[in-house]
C-alpha positions in Angstrom: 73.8 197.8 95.8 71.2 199.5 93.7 69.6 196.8 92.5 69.0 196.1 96.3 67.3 198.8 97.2 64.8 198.8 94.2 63.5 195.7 95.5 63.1 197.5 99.1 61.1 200.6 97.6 59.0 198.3 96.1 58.2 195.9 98.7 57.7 198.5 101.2 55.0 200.4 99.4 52.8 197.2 98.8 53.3 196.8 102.5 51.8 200.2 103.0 49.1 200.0 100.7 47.4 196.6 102.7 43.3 197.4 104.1 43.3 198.5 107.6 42.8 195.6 109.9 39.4 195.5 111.9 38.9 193.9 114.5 35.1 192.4 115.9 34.5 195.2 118.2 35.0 197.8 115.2 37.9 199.2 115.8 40.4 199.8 113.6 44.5 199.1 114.5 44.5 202.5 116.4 42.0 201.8 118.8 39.9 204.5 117.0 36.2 203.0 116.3 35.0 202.7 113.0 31.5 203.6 111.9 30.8 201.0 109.3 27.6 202.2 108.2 29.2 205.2 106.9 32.0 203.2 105.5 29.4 200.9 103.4 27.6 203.8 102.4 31.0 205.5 100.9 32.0 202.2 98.9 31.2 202.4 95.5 28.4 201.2 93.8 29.8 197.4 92.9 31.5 197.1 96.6 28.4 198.1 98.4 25.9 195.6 96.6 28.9 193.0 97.1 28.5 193.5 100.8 24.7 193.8 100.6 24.8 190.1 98.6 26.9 188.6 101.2 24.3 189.8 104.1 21.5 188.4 102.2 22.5 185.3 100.9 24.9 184.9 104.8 20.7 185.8 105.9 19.7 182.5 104.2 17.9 184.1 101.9 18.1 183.7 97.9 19.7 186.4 95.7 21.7 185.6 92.8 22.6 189.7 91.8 21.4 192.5 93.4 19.6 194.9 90.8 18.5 198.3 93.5 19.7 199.5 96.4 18.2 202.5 98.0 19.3 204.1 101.1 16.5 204.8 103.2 15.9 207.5 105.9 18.3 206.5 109.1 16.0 204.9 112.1 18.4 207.1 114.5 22.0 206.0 114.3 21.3 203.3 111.7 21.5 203.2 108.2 18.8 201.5 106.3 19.0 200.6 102.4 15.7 198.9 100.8 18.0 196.2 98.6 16.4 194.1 96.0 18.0 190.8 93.9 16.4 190.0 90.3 13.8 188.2 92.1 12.4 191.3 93.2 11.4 190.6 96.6 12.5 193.3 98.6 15.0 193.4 101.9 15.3 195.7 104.7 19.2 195.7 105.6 20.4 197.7 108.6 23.7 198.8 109.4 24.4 200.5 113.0 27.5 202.1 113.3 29.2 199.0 115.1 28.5 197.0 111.6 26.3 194.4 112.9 24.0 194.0 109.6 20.2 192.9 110.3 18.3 191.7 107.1 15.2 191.6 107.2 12.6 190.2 104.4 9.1 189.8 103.0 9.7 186.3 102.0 
């Protein structure tokens, strides 16, 4: 019987411990709206230019790493960061509070 419930402790933490589910009107599984600008800009370091990567490269643009990101002055609600890859060429991304990224480039 108490090897049972070890197994149940276990299981049920992990269980807990999954990422919130978001749906693609950017709310989260309370109904309460997410601001995923703020959330990128909270990630650390790594998991921000991972989601900065994806945008680019999801852009059709080239990166293979991104080297800087810089978070720029807001353009009202939305978050810009000046991100650059090793090839240097600088992208504007955007991130409004609903999370639909723009990238913009000088390519």
């Amino acid at each position: 019987m108490n090897t049972r419930w070890l197994w149940v402790v276990p299981l049920g933490l992990l269980a807990a411990c999954k990422p919130p589910v978001i749906d693609e009107a950017g709310t989260n599984e309370a109904g309460t709206e997410i601001n995923q600008a703020a959330t990128v800009a909270a990630l650390p370091r790594g998991q921000r230019d991972g989601v900065f990567f994806r945008a680019i490269r999801d852009a059709g643009l080239p990166c293979q790493d991104v080297i800087s990101a810089e978070l720029l002055p807001a353009e009202g609600d939305t978050a810009q960061w000046r991100v650059r890859c090793e090839d240097k060429v600088p992208h504007l991304i955007a991130i409004p509070p609903e999370g639909l990224i723009a990238v913009s480039s000088r390519q």
